[in-house]
DRENRO-639476 format. One record per atom (N, C-alpha, C, O): residue in three letters; residue number from 1; x, y, z. Coordinates in steps of 0.001 Angstrom, whole numbers, plus 524288, in hexadecimal, padded with zeros to 5 digits. Layout:
BEGIN
{r 'Ala'; NUM; {X; Y; Z}}
...
END
This chain:
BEGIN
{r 'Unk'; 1; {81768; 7F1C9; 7C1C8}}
{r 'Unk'; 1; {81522; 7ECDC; 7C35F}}
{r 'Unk'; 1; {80FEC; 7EBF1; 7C0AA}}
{r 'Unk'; 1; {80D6C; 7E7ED; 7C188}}
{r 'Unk'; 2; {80E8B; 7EEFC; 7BDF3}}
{r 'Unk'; 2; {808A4; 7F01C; 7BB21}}
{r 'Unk'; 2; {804F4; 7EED1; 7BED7}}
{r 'Unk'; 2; {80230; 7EAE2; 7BEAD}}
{r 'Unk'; 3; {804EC; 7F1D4; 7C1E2}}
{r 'Unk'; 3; {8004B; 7F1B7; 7C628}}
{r 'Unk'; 3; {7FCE7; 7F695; 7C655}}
{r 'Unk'; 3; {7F98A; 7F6E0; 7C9C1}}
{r 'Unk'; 4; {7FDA6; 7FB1E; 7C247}}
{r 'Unk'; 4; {7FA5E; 7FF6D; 7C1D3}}
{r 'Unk'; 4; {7F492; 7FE70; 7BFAA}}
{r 'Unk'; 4; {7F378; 7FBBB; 7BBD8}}
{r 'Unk'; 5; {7F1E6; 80089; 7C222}}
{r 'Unk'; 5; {7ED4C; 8005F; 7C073}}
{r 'Unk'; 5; {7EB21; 7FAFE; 7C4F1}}
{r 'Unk'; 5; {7E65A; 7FAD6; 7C573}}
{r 'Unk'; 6; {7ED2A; 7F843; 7C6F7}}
{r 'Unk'; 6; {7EA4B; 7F426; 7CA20}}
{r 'Unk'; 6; {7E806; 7F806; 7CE9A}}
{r 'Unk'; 6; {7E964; 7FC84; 7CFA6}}
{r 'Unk'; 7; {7E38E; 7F464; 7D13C}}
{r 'Unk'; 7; {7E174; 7F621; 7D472}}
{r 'Unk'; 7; {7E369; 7F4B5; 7DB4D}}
{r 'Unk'; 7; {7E710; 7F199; 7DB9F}}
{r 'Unk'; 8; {7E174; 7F68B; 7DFE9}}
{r 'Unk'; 8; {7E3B9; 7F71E; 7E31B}}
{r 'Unk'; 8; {7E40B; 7F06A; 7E4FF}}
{r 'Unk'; 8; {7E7E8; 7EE94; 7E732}}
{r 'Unk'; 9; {7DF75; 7ED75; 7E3BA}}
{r 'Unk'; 9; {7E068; 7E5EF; 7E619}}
{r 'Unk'; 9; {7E3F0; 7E354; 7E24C}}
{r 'Unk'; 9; {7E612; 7DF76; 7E435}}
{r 'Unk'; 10; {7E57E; 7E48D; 7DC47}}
{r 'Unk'; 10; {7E7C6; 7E31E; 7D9FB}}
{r 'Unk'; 10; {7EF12; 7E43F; 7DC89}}
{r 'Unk'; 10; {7F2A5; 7E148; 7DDC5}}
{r 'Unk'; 11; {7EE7A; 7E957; 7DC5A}}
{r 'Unk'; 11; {7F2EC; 7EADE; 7DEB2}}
{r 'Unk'; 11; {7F593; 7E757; 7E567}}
{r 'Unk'; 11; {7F9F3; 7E5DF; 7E6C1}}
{r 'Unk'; 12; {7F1C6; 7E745; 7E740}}
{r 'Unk'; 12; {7F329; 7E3BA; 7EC3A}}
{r 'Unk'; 12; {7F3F6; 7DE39; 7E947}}
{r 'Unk'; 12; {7F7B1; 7DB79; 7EA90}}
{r 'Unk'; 13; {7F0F3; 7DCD0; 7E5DA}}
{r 'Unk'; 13; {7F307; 7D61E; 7E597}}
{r 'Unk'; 13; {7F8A1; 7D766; 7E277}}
{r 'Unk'; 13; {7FCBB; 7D542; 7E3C7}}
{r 'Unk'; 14; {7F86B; 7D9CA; 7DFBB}}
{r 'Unk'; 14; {7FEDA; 7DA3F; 7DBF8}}
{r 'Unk'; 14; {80291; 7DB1F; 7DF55}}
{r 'Unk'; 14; {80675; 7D84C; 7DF68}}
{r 'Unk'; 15; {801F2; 7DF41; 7E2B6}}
{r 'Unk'; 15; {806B1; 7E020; 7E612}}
{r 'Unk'; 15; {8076D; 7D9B6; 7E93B}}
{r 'Unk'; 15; {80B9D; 7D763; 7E9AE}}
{r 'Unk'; 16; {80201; 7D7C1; 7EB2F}}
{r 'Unk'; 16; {80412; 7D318; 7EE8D}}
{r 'Unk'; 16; {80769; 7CFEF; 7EAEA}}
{r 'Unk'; 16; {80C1B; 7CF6A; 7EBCE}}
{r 'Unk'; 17; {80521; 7CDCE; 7E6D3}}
{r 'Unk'; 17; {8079F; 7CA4A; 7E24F}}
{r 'Unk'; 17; {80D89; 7CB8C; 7E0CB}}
{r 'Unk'; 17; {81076; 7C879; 7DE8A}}
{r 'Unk'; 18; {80ED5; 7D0C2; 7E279}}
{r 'Unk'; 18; {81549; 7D28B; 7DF34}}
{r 'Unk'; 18; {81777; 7D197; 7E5F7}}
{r 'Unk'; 18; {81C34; 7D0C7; 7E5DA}}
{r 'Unk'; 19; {8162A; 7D186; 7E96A}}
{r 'Unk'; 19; {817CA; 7D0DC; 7EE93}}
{r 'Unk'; 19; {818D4; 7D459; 7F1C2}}
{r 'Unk'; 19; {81C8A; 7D3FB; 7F4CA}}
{r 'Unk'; 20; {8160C; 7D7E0; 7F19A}}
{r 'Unk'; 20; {8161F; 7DCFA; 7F38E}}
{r 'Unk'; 20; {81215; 7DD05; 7F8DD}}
{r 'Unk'; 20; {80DDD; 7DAC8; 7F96D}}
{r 'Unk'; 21; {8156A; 7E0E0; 7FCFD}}
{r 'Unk'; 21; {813C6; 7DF27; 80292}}
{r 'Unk'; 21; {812D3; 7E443; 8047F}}
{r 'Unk'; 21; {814B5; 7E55D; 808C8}}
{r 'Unk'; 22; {80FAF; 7E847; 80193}}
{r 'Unk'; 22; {80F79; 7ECEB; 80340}}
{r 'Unk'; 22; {80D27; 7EF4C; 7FEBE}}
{r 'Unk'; 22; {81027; 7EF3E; 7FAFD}}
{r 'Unk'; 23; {808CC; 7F15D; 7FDDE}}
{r 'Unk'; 23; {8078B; 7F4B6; 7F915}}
{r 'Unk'; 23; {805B1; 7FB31; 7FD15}}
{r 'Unk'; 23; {801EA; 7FC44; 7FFDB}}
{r 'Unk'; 24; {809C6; 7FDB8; 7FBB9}}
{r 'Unk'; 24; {809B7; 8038E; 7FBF1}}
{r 'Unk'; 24; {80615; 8074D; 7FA57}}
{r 'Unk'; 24; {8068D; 806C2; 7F595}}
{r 'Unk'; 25; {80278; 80B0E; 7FAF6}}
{r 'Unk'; 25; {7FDDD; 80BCF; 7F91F}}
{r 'Unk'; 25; {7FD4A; 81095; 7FB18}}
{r 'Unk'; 25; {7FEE7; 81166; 7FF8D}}
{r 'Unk'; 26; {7FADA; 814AE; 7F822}}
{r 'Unk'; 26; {7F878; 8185C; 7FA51}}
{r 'Unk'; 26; {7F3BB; 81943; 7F92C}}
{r 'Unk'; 26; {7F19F; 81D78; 7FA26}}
{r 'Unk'; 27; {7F16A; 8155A; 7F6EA}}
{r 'Unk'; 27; {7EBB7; 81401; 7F6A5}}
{r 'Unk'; 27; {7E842; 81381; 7FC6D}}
{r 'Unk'; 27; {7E7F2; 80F45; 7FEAF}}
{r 'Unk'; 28; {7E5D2; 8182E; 7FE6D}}
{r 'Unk'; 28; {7E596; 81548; 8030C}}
{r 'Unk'; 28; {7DFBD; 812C9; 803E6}}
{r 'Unk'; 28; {7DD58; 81282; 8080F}}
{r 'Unk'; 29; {7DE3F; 81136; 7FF53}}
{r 'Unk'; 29; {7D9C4; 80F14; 7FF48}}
{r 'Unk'; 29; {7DA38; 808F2; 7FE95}}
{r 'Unk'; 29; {7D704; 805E6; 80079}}
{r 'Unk'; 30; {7DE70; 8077B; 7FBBB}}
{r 'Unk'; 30; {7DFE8; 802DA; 7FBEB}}
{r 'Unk'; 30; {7DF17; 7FF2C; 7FEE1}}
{r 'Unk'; 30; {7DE16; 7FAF4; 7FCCC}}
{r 'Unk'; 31; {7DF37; 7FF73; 8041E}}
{r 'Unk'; 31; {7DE11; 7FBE5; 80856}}
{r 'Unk'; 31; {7D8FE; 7FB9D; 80962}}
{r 'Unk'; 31; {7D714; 7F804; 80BEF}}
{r 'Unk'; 32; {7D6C2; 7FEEB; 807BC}}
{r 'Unk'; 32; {7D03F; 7FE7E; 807CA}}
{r 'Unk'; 32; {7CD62; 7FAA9; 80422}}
{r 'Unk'; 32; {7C9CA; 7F7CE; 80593}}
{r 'Unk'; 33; {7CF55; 7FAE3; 7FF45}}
{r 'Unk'; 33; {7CE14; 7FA42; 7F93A}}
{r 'Unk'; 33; {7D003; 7F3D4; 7FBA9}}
{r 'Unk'; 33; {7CCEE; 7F062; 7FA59}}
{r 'Unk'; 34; {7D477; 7F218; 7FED2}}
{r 'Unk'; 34; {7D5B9; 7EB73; 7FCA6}}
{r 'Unk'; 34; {7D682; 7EB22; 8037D}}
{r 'Unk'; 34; {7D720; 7EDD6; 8076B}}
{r 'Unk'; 35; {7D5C4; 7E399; 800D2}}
{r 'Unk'; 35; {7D7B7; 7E16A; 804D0}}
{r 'Unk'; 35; {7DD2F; 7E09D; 806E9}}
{r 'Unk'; 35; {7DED4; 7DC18; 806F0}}
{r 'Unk'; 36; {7DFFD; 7E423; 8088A}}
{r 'Unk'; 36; {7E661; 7E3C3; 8088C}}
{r 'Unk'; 36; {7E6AB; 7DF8A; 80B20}}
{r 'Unk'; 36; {7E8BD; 7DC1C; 80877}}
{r 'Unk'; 37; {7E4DB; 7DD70; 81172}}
{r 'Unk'; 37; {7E4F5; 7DAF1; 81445}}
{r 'Unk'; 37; {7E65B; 7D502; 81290}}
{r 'Unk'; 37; {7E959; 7D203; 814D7}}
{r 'Unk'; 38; {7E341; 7D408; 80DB5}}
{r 'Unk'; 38; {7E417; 7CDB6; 80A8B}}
{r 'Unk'; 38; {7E763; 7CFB7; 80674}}
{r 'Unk'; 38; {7E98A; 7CBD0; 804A6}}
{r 'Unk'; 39; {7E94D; 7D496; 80377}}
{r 'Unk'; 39; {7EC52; 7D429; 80039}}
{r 'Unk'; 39; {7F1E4; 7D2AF; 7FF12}}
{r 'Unk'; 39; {7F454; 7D22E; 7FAF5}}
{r 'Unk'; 40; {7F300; 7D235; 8038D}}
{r 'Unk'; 40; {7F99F; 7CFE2; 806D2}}
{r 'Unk'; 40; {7FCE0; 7D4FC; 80674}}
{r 'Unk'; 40; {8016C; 7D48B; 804F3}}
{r 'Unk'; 41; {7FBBC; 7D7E7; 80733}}
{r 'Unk'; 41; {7FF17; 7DC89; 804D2}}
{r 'Unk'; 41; {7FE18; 7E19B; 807C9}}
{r 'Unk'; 41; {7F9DE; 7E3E6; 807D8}}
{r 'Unk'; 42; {80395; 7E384; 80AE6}}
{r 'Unk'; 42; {80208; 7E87D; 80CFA}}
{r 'Unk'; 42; {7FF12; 7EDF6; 80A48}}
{r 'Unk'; 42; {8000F; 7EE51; 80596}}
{r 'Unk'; 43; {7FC76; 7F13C; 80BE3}}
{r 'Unk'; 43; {7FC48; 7F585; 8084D}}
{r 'Unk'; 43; {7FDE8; 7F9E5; 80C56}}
{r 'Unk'; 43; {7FBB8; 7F97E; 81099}}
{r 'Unk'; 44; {80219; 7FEE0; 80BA2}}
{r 'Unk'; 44; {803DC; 80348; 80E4D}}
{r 'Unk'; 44; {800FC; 80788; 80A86}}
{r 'Unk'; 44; {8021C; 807FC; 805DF}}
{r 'Unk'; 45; {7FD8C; 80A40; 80CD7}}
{r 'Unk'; 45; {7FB62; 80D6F; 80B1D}}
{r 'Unk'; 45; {7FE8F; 81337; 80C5F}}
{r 'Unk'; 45; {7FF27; 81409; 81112}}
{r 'Unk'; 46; {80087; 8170C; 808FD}}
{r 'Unk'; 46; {802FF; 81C88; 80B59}}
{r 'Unk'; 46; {7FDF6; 82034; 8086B}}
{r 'Unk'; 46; {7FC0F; 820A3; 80406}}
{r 'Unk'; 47; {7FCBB; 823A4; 8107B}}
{r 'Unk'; 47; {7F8EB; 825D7; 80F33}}
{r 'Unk'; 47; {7FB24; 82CBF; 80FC0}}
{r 'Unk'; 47; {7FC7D; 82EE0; 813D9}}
{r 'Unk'; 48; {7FAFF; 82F35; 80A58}}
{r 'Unk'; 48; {7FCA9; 8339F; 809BC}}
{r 'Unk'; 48; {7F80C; 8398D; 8064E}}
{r 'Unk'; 48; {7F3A1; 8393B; 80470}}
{r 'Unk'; 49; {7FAC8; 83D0A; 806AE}}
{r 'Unk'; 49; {7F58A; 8403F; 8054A}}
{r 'Unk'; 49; {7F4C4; 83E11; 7FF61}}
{r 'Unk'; 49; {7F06B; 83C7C; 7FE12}}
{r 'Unk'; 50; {7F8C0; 83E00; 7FC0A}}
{r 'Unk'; 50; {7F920; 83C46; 7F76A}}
{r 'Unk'; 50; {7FD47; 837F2; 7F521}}
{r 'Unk'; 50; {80126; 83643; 7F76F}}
{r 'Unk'; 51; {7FBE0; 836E5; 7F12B}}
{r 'Unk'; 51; {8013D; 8310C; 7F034}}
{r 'Unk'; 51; {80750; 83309; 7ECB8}}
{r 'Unk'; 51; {80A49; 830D6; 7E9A4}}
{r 'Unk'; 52; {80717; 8372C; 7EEAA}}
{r 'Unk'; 52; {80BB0; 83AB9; 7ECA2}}
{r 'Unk'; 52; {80FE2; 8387F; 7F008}}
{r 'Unk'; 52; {80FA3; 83658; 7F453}}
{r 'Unk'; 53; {814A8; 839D5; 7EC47}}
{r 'Unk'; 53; {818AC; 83783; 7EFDC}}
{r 'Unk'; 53; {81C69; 83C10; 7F580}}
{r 'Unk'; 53; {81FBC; 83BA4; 7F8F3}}
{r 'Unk'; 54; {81A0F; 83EB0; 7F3E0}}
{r 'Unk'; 54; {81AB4; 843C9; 7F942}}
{r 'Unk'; 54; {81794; 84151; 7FD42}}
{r 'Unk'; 54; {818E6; 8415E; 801E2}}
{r 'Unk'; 55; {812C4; 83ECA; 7FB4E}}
{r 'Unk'; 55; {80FA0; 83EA2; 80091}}
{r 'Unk'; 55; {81124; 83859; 80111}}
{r 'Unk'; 55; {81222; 837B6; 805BA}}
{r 'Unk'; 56; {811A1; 83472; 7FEE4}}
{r 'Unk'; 56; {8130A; 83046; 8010F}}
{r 'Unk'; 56; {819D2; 82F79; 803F2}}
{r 'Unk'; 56; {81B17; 82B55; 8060A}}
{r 'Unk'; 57; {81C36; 8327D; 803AF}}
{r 'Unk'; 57; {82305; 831BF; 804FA}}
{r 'Unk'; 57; {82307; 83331; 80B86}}
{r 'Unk'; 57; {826A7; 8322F; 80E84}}
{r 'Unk'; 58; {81E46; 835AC; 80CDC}}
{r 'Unk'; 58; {81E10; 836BA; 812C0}}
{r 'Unk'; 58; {81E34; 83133; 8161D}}
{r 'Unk'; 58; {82083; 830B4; 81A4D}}
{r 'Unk'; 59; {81BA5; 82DA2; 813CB}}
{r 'Unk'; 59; {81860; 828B5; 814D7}}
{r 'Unk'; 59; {81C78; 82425; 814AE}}
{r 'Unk'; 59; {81B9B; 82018; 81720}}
{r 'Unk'; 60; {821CC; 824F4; 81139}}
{r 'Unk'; 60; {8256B; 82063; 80FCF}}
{r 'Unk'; 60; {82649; 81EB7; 814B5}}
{r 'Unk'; 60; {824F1; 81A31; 815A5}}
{r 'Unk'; 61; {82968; 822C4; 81A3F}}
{r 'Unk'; 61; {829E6; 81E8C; 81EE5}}
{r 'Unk'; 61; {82545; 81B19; 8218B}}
{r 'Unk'; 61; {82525; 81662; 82277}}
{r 'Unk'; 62; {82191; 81F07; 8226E}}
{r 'Unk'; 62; {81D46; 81A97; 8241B}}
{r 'Unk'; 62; {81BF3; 815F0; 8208E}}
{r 'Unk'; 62; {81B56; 8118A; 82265}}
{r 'Unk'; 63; {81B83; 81703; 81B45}}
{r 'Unk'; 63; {81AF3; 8127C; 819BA}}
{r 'Unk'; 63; {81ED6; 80D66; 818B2}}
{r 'Unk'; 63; {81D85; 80902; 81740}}
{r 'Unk'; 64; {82373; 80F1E; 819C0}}
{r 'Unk'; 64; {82681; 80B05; 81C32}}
{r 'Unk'; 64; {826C1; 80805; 82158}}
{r 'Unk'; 64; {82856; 803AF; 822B4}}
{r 'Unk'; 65; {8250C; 80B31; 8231C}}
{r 'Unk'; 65; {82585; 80814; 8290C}}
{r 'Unk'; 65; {81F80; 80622; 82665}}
{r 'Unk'; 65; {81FF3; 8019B; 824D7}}
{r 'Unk'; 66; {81C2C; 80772; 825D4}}
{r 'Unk'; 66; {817B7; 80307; 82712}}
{r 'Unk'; 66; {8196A; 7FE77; 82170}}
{r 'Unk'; 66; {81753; 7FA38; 82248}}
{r 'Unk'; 67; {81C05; 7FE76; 81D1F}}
{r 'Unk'; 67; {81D70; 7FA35; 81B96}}
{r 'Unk'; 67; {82110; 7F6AA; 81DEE}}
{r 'Unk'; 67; {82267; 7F310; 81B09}}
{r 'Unk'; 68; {8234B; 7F6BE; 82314}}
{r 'Unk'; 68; {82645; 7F31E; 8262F}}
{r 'Unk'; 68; {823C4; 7F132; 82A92}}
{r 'Unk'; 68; {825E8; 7EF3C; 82E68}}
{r 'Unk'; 69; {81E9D; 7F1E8; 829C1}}
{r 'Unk'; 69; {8193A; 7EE9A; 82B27}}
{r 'Unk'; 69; {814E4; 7EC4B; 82AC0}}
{r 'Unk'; 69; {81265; 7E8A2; 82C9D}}
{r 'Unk'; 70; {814A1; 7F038; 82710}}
{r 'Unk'; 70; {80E82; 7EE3D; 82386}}
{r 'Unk'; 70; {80F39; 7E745; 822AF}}
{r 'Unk'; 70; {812CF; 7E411; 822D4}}
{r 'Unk'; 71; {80B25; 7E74D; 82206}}
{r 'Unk'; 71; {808F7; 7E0AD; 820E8}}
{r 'Unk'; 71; {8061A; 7E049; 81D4E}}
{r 'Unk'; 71; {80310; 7E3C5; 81BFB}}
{r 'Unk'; 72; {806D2; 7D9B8; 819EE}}
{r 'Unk'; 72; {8033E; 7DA5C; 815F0}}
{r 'Unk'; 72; {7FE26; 7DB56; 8194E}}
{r 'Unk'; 72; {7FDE9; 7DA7E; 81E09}}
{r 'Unk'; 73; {7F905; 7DDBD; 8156E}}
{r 'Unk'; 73; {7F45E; 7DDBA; 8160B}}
{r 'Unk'; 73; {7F380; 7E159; 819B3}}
{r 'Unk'; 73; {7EECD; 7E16F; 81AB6}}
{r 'Unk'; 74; {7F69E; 7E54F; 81CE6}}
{r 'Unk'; 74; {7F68A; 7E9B3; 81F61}}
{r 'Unk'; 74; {7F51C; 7EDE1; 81A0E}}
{r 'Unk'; 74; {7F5B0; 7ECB0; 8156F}}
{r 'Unk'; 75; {7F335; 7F2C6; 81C05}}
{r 'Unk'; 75; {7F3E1; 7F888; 81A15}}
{r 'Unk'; 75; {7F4BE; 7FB0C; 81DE3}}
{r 'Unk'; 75; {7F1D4; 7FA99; 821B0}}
{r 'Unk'; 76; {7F97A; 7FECE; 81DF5}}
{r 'Unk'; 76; {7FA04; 801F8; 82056}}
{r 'Unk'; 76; {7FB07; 807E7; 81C8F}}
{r 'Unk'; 76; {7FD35; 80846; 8184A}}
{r 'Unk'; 77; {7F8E8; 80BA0; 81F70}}
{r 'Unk'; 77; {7F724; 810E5; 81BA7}}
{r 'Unk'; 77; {7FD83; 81282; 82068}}
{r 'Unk'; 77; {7FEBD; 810BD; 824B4}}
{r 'Unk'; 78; {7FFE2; 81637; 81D20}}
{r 'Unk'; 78; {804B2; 81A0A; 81E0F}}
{r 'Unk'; 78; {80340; 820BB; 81C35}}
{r 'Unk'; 78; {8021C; 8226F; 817DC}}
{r 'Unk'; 79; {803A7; 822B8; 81FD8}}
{r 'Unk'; 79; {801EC; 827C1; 81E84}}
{r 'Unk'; 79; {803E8; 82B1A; 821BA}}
{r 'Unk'; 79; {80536; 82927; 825EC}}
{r 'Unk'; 80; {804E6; 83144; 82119}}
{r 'Unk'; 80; {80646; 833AC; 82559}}
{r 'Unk'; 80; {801B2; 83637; 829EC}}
{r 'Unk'; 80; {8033C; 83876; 82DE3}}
END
């Protein structure tokens, strides 16, 4: 999508613009850094020791169930 190298407010307006209703993140600073609230756009943060995929695969059910709620302009952090 050539979105490497953008930064974390760029990234929220692109995802809104392609129509995307959820940006996935393990940035968990992200919600600090922007205004999600006006960006129209959920952010699910998975909070793990590292962003390895051993340590994020614990996290796939919870973070499903909270994507069959989340709202735009919510963050909700998923973690064990």
């Amino acid at each position: 999508m050539g979105w490497s190298g953008k930064t974390n407010g760029e990234l929220l307006q692109l995802a809104v613009g392609q129509g995307f209703e959820v940006l996935l993140t393990v940035d968990h600073n992200l919600p600090h850094q922007q205004t999600v609230a006006v960006a129209g756009i959920a952010v699910l943060v998975l909070v793990a020791l590292t962003n390895r995929l051993a340590d994020l695969l614990p996290l796939a059910p919870h973070a499903l169930t909270a994507l069959a709620s989340i709202q735009p302009g919510e963050v909700v952090e998923v973690g064990l």
